[in-house]
Every structure is written in structure tokens, then in C-alpha cells.
C-alpha positions, 0 to 999 in steps of 0.5 A: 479617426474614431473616438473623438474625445470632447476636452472642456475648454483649453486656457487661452495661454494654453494654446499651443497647438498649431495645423499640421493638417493643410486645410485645418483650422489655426487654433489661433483663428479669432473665431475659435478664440471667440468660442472658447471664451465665450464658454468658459464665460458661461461655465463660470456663469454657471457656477456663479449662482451658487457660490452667491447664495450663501451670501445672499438674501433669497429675493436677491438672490432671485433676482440674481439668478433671473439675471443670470439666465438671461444673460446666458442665454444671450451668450448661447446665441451668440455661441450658435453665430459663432458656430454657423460662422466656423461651418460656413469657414469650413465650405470651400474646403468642403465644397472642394472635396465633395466636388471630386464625385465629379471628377474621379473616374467611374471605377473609384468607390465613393467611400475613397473618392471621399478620403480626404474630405472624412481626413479634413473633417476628422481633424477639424472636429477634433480641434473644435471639441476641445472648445466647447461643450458636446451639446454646442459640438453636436449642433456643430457637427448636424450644421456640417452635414447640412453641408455637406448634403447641400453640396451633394445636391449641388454636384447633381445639379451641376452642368453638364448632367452627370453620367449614370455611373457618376450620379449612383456614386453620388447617392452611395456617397450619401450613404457612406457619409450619413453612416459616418455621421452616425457610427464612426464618429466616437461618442459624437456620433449624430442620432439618424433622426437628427441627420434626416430632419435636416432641411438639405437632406430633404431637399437631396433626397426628393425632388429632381436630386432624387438620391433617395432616403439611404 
């Protein structure tokens, strides 16, 4: 559904949820465990640097602050690892689903070929968003289209060749999916220019793919 609202990390002890959704995440999976403590870690390390000040001397102080930057940023790489690591989780699921443009029959639309994927990929981002903050959920989010456009060129490249009315679903599926990504998604919608920078949507859309720049 539209309107995904991003929550500020959930307490570790005020985790109660549990999937209801066949192919969603456990909130219990020791990635989204991970992640959520890592960010808490980071906000509290946002903060830290003012609440010092007052009892600080300013070349302490500095050199505090320095400390914290640093280490911040060593934590944001290991937030980005992380957040590779659930995308890369989420490829069979999404591999699965987007394979079924190539085995529906010819006459379905591609927008309800592509039901249940949407379905998987809306209660997972839902999960994700209450663990991080919108900037790490948004690079989540363009990594996951990347994937999803990858396994669209895969579906194309996969023998046998597919029919005429096979691969044009194919392309209207991107089409489909990358107004998804920009429109319907709440206020995590992904900017169209950060969509078509992505190294496998370029690779989708040129060369023997050759869906086309929708």
C-alpha cells in the first residue's frame, strides 16, 4: 500500500512483531537486529557531542567532536554492509517473482503478473522503515530496484528466447515498476534521476536487453 510511514528505531525489548506475510522478513532476523542497533548507536552519537560541550574545554572538546565524526562514519559503513546484505536477502523472493513474466500466459498485463512481487516488496519495506532513518531507507529502496532491474534483464536473457508478446510485457513491467518506485511508494518515493543512474537499469535498457528508457 501507499503511504509508508518511516518510525525512528523500534527499543530492541519493543519488538513484538512477527510476519504474517509468507516471504517477509522475521523482525527477529539478526540483520534487522543489527541495523536497528546500529542506528540507535549513531543517534545517540549525534547528540553526545552536545551534551559534552558544557562540560568540556573547547580544545577537548574539538578533539571529541573529531572522534565522533570519525567513528560515525565507521558506522555508517557498516550500516551501508548491512543494507546490501538485506537486498541481497531479499533476491530469491524477488527473483522468483519477477520470473513469472515468463511464465504467465501472454494475455495477463504486467502490472498483475506483478501483484505479488509489489505485495512482498510493500510489507518488507514497511518492516525496514521502522529501523533506520529515511536517507539509509532510501538507499535501501534504489539498491532494491537495482534489483529488480537486474532480474528483468536476466528474464530476457534467459533461454529459450522469449515471445514477442513475452518480451513487450517484460518492458511494460519496467515501466510499471519504475512509476512504482517514483509515485506510489508515500513520501519514499525514489527521484526518477536516481532510478535511471542505476548501473542495471542502464544495462536493461541498452544493448541487446534493449527494453528502452521508459
Amino acid at each position: 500500500s501507499s503511504g509508508i510511514n518511516a518510525e525512528w528505531p523500534l527499543r530492541p525489548g519493543e519488538m513484538r512483531y512477527h510476519a504474517t506475510y509468507d516471504a517477509q522478513f522475521d523482525i527477529q532476523d539478526e540483520m534487522l537486529i543489527a541495523f536497528n542497533n546500529m542506528n540507535m548507536l549513531r543517534q545517540v552519537n549525534t547528540g553526545l557531542d552536545a551534551d559534552l560541550n558544557m562540560f568540556l574545554w573547547s580544545f577537548t572538546y574539538e578533539k571529541l567532536e573529531e572522534m565522533l565524526v570519525e567513528n560515525d562514519a565507521a558506522m555508517g559503513k557498516e550500516v551501508d554492509a548491512i543494507s546490501l546484505g538485506l537486498v541481497d536477502k531479499m533476491e530469491p523472493s524477488i527473483e522468483k517473482y519477477v520470473f513469472e513474466l515468463r511464465k504467465a500466459n501472454p494475455d495477463v498485463a504486467a502490472n498483475q503478473v506483478l501483484g505479488i512481487l509489489l505485495d512482498y516488496l510493500d510489507n518488507n519495506i514497511t518492516l525496514i522503515s521502522r529501523m533506520q532513518d529515511k536517507g539509509t531507507l532510501s538507499n535501501i529502496i534504489v539498491n532494491i530496484w537495482g534489483k529488480i532491474c537486474s532480474k528483468l534483464k536476466d528474464v530476457v536473457e534467459t533461454k529459450p528466447e522469449l515471445e514477442e508478446e513475452h518480451y513487450n510485457r517484460v518492458g511494460d513491467s519496467l515501466k510499471f515498476l519504475k512509476h512504482h518506485f517514483q509515485n506510489n511508494l508515500g513520501e519514499n518515493g525514489i527521484a526518477e534521476d536516481k532510478l535511471i543512474k542505476k548501473r542495471e537499469f542502464t544495462e536493461v535498457t541498452s544493448g541487446d536487453v534493449g527494453l528502452g528508457k521508459p
